[in-house]
Biotite code that builds the C-alpha atoms (Angstrom):
import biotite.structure as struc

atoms = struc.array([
    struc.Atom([21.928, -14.833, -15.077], chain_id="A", res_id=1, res_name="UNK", atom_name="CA", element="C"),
    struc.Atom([21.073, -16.184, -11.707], chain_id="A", res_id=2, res_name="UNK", atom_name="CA", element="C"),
    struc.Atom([21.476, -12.853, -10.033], chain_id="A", res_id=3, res_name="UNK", atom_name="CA", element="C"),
    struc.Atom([19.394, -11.205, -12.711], chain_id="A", res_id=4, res_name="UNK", atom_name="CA", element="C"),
    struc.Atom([17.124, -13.543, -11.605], chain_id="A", res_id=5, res_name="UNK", atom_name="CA", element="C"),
    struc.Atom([17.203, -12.957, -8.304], chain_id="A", res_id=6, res_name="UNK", atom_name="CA", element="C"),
    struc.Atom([16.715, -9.172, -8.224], chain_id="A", res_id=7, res_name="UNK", atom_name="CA", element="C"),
    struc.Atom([13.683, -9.538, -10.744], chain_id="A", res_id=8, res_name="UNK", atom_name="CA", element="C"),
    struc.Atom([12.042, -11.537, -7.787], chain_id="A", res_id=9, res_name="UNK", atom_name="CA", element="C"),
    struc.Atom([12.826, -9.000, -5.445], chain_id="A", res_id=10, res_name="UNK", atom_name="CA", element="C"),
    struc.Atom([11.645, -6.137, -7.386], chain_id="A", res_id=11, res_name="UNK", atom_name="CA", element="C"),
    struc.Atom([8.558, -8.341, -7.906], chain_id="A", res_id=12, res_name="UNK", atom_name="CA", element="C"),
    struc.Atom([8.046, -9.436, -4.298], chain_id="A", res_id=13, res_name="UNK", atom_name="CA", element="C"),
    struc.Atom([8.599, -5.581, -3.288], chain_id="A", res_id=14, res_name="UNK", atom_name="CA", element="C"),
    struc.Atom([5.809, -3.820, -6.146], chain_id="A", res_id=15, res_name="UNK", atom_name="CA", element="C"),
    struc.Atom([3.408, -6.892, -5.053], chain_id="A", res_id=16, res_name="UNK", atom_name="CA", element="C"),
    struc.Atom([3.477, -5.950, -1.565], chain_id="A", res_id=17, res_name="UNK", atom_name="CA", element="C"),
    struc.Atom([3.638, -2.093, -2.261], chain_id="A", res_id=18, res_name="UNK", atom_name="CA", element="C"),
    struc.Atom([0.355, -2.300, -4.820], chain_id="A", res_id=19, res_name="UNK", atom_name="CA", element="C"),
    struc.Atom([-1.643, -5.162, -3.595], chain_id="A", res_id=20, res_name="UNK", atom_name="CA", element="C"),
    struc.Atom([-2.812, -3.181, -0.317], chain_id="A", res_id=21, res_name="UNK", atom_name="CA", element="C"),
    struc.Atom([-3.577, 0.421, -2.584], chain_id="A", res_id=22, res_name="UNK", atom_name="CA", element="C"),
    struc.Atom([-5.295, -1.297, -4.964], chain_id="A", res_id=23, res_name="UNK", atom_name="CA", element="C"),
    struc.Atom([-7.231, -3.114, -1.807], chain_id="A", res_id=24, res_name="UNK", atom_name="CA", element="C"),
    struc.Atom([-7.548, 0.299, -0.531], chain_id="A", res_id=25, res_name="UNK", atom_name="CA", element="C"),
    struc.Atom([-8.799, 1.749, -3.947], chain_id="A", res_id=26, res_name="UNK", atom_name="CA", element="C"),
    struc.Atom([-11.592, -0.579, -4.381], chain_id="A", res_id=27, res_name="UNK", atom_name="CA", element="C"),
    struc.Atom([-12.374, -0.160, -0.476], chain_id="A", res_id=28, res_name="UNK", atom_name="CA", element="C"),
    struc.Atom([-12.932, 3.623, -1.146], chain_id="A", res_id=29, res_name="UNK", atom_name="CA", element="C"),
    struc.Atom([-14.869, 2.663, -4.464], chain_id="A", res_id=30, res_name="UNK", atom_name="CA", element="C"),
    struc.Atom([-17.323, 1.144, -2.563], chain_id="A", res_id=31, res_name="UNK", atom_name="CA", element="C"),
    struc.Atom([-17.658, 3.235, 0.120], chain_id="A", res_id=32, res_name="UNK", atom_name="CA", element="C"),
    struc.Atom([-18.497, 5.728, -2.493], chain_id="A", res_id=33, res_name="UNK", atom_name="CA", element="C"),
    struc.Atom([-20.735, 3.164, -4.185], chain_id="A", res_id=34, res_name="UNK", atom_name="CA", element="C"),
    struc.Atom([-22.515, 2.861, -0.714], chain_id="A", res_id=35, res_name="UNK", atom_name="CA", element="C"),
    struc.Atom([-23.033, 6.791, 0.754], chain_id="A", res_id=36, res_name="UNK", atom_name="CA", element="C"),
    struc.Atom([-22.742, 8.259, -2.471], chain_id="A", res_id=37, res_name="UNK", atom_name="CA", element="C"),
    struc.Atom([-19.820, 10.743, -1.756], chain_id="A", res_id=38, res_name="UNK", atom_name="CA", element="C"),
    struc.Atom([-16.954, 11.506, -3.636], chain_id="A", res_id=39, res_name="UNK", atom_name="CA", element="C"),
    struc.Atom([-13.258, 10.382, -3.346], chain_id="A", res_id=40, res_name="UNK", atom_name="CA", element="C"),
    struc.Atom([-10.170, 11.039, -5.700], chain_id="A", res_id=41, res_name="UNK", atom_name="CA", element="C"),
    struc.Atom([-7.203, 9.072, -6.512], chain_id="A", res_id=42, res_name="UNK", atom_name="CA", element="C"),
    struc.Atom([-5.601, 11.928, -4.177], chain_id="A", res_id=43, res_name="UNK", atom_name="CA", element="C"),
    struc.Atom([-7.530, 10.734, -1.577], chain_id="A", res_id=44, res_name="UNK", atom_name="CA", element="C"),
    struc.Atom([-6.873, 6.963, -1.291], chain_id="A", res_id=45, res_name="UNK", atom_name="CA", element="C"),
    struc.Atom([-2.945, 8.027, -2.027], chain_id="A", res_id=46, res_name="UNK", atom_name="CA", element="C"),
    struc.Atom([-3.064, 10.127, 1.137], chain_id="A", res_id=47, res_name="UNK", atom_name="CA", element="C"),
    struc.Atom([-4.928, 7.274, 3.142], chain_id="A", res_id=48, res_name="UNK", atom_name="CA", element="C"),
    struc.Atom([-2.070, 4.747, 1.735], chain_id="A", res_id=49, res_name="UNK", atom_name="CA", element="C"),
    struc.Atom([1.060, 6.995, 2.611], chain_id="A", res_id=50, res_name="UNK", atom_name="CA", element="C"),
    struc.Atom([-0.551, 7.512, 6.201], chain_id="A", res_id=51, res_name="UNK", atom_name="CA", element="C"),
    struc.Atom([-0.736, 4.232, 6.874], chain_id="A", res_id=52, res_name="UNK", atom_name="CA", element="C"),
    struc.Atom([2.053, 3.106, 5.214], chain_id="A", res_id=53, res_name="UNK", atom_name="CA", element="C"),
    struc.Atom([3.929, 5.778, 7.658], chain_id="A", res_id=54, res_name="UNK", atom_name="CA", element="C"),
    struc.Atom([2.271, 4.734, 10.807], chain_id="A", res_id=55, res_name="UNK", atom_name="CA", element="C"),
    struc.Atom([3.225, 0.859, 10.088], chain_id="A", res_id=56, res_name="UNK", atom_name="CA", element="C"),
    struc.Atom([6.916, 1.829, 9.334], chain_id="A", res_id=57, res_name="UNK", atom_name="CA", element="C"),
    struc.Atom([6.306, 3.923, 13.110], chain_id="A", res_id=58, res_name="UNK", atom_name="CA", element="C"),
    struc.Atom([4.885, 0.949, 14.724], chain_id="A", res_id=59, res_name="UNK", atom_name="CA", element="C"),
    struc.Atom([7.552, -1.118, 13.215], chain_id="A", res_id=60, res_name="UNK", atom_name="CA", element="C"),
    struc.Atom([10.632, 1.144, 14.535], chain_id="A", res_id=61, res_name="UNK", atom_name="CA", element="C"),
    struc.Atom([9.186, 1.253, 17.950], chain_id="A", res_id=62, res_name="UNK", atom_name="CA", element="C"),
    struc.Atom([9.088, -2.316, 17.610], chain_id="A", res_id=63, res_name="UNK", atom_name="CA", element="C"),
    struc.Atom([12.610, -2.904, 16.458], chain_id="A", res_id=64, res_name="UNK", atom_name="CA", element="C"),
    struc.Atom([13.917, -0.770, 19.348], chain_id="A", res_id=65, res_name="UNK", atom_name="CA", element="C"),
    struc.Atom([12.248, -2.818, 22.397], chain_id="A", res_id=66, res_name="UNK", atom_name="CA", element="C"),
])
């Protein structure tokens, strides 16, 4: 049970950090909507999110290597 346990935590420690920052990002683009009055799509803020999620995992290999 205590390994059950443990890999719920994980799994919930991973989706927390994986949705926290898109749904951050999500409400970022709502309002920049809100504010100029243009139009974004769920596609949009997805493409944002895997961009920067690829640049971080970038910066964090260069990192690793040094």
């Amino acid at each position: 049970m205590r390994n059950l346990f443990d890999i719920l935590l994980c799994l919930l420690i991973v989706l927390f950090v994986l949705i926290v920052p898109y749904i951050g990002l999500c409400l970022f683009i709502k309002i920049l909507c809100w504010c100029f009055e243009c139009a974004f799509s769920w596609r949009a803020v997805l493409g944002i999110y895997i961009i920067s999620a690829l640049m971080l995992s970038i910066k964090l290999m260069i990192a690793k290597e040094d």
